[in-house]
C-alpha positions in Angstrom: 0.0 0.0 0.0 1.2 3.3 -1.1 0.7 4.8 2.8 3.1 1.9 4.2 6.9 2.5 4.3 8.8 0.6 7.2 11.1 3.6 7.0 8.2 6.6 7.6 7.0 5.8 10.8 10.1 5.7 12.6 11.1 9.1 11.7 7.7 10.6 12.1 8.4 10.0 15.6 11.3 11.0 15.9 10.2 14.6 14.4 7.2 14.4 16.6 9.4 14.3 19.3 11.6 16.5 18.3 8.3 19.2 17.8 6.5 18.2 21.3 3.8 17.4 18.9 1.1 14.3 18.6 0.8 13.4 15.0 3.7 14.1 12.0 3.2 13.2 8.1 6.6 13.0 6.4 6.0 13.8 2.4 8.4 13.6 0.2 9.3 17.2 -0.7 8.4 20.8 1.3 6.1 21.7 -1.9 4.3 18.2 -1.0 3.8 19.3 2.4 2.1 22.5 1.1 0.1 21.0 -1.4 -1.4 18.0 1.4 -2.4 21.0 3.1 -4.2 22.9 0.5 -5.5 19.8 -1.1 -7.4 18.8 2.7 -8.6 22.1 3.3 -9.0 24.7 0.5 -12.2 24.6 -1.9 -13.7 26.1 -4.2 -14.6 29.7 -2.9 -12.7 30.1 -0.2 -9.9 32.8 0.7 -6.0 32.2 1.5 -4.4 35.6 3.5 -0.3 34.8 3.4 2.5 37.3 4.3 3.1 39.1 1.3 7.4 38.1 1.0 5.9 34.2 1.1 8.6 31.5 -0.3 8.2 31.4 -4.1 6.9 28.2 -4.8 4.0 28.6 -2.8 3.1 32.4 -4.5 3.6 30.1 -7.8 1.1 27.6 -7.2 -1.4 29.8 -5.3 -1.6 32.1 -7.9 -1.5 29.5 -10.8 -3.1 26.2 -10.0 -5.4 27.4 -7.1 -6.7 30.6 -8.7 -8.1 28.4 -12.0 -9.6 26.4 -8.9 -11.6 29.7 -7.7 -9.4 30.3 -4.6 -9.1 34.2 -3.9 -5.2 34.7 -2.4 -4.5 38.4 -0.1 -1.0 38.6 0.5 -0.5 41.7 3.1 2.2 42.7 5.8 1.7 40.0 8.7 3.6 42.8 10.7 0.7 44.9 10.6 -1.5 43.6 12.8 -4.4 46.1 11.9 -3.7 44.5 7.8 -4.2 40.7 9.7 -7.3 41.9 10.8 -8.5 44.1 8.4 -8.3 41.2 5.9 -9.6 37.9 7.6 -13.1 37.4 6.0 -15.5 34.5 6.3 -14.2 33.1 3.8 -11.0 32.8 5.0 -9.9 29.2 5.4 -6.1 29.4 6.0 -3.7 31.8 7.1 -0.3 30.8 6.0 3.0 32.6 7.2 6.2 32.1 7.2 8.6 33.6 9.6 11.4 34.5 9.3 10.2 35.2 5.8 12.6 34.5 2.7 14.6 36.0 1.9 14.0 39.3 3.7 14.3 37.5 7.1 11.1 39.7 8.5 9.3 37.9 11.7 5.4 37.8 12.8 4.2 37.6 15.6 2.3 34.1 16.1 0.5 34.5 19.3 -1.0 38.0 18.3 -1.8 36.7 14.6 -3.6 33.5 16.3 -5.2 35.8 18.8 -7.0 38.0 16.2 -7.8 34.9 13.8 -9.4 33.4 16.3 -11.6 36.0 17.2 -12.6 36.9 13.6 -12.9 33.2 12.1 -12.9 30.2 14.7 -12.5 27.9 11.3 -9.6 29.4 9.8 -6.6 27.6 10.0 -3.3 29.1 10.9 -0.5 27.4 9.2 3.4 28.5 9.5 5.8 27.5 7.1 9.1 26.9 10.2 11.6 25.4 7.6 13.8 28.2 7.9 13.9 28.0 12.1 13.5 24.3 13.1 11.4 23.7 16.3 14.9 23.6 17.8 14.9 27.2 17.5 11.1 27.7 17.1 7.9 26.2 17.6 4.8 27.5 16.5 2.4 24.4 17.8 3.1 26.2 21.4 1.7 29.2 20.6 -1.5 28.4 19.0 -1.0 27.7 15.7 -2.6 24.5 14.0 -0.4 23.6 11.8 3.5 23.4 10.8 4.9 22.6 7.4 8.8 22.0 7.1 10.9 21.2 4.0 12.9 18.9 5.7 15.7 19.1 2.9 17.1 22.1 4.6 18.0 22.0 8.2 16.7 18.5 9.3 19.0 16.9 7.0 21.6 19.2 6.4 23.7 17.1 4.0 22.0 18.7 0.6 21.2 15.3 -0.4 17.8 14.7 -0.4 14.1 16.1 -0.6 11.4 15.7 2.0 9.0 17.6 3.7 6.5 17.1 6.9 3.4 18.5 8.3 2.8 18.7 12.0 -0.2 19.3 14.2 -1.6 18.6 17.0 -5.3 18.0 15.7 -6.1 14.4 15.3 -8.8 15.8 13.2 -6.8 17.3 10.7 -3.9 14.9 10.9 -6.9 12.1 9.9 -8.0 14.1 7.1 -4.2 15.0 5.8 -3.1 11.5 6.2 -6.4 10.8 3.8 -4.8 13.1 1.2 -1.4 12.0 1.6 -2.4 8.8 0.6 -4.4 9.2 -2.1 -1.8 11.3 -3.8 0.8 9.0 -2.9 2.8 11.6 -1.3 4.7 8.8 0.7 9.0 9.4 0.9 11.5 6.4 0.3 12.8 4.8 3.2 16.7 5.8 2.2 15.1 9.9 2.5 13.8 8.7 5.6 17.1 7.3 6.9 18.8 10.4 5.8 16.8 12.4 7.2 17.1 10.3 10.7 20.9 10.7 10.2 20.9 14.9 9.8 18.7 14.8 13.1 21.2 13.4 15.4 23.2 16.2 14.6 20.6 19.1 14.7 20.9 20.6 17.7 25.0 20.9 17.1 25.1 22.2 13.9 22.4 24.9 14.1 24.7 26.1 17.1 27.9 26.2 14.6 25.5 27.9 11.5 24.4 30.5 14.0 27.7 31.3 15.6 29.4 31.5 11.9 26.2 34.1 11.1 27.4 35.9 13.8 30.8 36.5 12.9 29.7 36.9 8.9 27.1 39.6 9.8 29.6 41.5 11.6 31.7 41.6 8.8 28.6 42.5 6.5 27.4 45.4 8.6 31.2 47.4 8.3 32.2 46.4 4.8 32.1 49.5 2.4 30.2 46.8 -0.6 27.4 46.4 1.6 24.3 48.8 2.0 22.0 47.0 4.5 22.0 43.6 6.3 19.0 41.5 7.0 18.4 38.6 9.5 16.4 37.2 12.6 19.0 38.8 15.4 18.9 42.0 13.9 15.5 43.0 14.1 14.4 41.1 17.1 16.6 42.7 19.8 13.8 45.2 21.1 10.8 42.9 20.5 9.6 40.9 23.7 7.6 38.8 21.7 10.3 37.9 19.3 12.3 36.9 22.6 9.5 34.9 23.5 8.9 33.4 20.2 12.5 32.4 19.2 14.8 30.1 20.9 17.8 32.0 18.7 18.6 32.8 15.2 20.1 30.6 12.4 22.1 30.3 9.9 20.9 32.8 7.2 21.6 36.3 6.1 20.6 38.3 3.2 22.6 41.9 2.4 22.2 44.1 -0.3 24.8 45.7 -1.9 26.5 49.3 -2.8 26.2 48.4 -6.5 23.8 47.4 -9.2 23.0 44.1 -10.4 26.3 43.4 -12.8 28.0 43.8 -9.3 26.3 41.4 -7.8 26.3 38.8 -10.3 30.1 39.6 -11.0 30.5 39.3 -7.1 28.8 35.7 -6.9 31.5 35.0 -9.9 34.5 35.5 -7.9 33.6 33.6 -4.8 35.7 30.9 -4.7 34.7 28.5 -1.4 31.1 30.3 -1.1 28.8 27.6 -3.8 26.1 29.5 -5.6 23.1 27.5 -5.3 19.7 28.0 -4.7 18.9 25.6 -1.8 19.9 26.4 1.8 20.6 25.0 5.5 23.1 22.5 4.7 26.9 22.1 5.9 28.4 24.0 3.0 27.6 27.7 2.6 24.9 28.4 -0.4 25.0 32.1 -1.7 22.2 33.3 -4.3 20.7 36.7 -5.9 16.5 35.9 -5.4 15.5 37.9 -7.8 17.2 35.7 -10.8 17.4 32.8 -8.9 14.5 31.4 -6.1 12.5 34.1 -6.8 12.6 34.6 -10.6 9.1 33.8 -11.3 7.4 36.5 -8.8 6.6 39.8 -10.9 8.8 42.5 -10.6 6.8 45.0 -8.6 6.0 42.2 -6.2 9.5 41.3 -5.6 10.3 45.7 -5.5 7.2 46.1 -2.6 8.5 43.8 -0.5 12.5 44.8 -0.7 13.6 42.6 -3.1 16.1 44.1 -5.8 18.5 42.8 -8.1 21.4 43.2 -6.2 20.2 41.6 -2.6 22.2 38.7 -1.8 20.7 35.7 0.3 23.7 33.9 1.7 23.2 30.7 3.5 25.8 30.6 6.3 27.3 27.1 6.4 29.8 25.0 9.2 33.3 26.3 7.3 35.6 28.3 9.6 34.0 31.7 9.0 37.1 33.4 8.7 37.2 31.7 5.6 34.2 32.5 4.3 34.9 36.6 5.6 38.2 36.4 3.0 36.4 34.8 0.3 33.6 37.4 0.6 35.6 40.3 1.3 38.3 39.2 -2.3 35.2 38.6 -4.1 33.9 42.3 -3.3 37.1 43.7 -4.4 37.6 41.9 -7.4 34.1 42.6 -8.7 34.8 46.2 -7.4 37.3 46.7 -9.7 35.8 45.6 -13.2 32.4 47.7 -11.9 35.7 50.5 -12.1 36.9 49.4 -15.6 33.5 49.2 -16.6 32.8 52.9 -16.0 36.2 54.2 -17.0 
């Protein structure tokens, strides 16, 4: 039977445990994980609000497959808690956030955002994308939410070998009905994923402690270096919010930047790196650098990628286990180097 796999249920107890949670699907990719969801619960009619810098993939499919299917989509500022309210109708059957958002690394506030759903629609369903946190660092389940989808490619395995994703709740209701769906689309990972993923747990905890202590060192370098206009991640903007303190166990391993140049400059930058891999994937061992806008992002129109921050020459680097001294010269010969042929260029 498609739903049996000898290698599932082991490790959808070890991530329940690992979430405090009572049920966990694995599935075999995050996208998978999304589309369980909306596949259980959205129909024909109904109203989607998501935080306007969402993960490209699910603007894609929410704005392609789900709109033919007569699903209305809002995407606001889930910072602006008058916009949350303001924009929950009845109709409104999920709201889906993701925080920190990528890759402008902005957080929302779960318990307010639960608060006011709640009160407006007792049937909505608050869902929270956490891939980018880890319940290690984050866990939405304790603040109220219903439900929490991971792409457990990134962190939870952290080798950039394989896909999977999960979905977590605490609701044997909707666990029942997603496990229905899961089935039926046979949305069921191989057992070697699962093991893989078993493997990148036992190291979790460790590495996310080395990938935020790296961050550290490479944000400091960011915020002083004469290429770089303006740095972006979870510890910079949570420092004076109590609920962000309460929310967050930490930050991680991710920092976008943009930088004092156009977009040749930061394509020409990304050329010179030399240990730093371009790539479009993140949270594994080996640092990742990308520009969104050509890259994960490509597909989301221009003036939706402008609203939210997004130009051509931000930079999302994925912070990885090297020594980060290492990756501080690579980034800071790669800045010079491109430097001096944006010089030629204008000479």
């Amino acid at each position: 039977m498609k739903q049996l796999n000898i290698g599932t249920y082991p490790l959808e107890e070890s991530l329940a445990t690992l979430e405090n949670a009572k049920h966990v699907l694995a599935t075999p990719s995050g996208m998978t994980a999304i589309q369980t969801v909306f596949q259980t619960f959205l129909t024909p009619g109904d109203h989607i609000l998501v935080n306007e810098d969402m993960y490209s993939g699910t603007l894609k499919l929410l704005r392609t497959l789900y709109v033919d299917m007569n699903i209305s989509c809002d995407k606001i500022d889930m910072s602006d808690l008058e916009a949350v309210e303001k924009s929950i109708t009845s109709k409104t059957r999920i709201v889906l956030l993701e925080s920190p958002s990528n890759p402008m690394m902005r957080i929302y506030d779960f318990a307010s955002i639960v608060r006011i759903t709640r009160k407006l629609n007792q049937d909505t369903l608050i869902v929270v994308d956490n891939t980018i946190m880890t319940s290690v660092l984050q866990n939405p389940l304790e603040l109220g939410t219903d439900i929490v989808l991971y792409s457990l490619t990134k962190y939870q395995n952290g080798h950039q070998d394989i896909f999977m994703g999960s979905i977590v709740t605490n609701d044997s209701d909707i666990f029942e009905k997603l496990k229905i769906t899961r089935h039926w689309n046979g949305f069921i990972p191989s057992q070697w994923d699962c093991s893989m993923v078993e493997r990148g747990l036992k190291t979790l905890r460790i590495r996310l402690t080395k990938h935020e202590s790296n961050a550290k060192k490479v944000i400091d370098f960011l915020k002083v270096s004469p290429f770089v206009e303006q740095v972006f991640s979870v510890g910079l903007q949570s420092t004076d919010e109590s609920w962000a303190a309460r929310q967050m166990n930490g930050s991680n391993g991710m920092v976008s930047f943009r930088l004092n140049g156009d977009s040749e400059f930061a394509i020409n930058f990304l050329k010179k790196l030399k240990i730093i891999m371009v790539g479009e994937s993140y949270a594994g061992f080996e640092s990742l650098i990308c520009i969104p806008a050509v890259m994960t992002h490509h597909n989301v129109p221009k003036e939706d990628r402008l609203h939210v921050g997004m130009t051509d020459n931000l930079i999302r680097l994925s912070v990885g286990l090297e020594d980060p001294e290492d990756l501080i010269v690579d980034m800071n010969r790669a800045f010079i180097l491109a430097n001096q042929e944006s010089v030629r260029r204008q000479e």
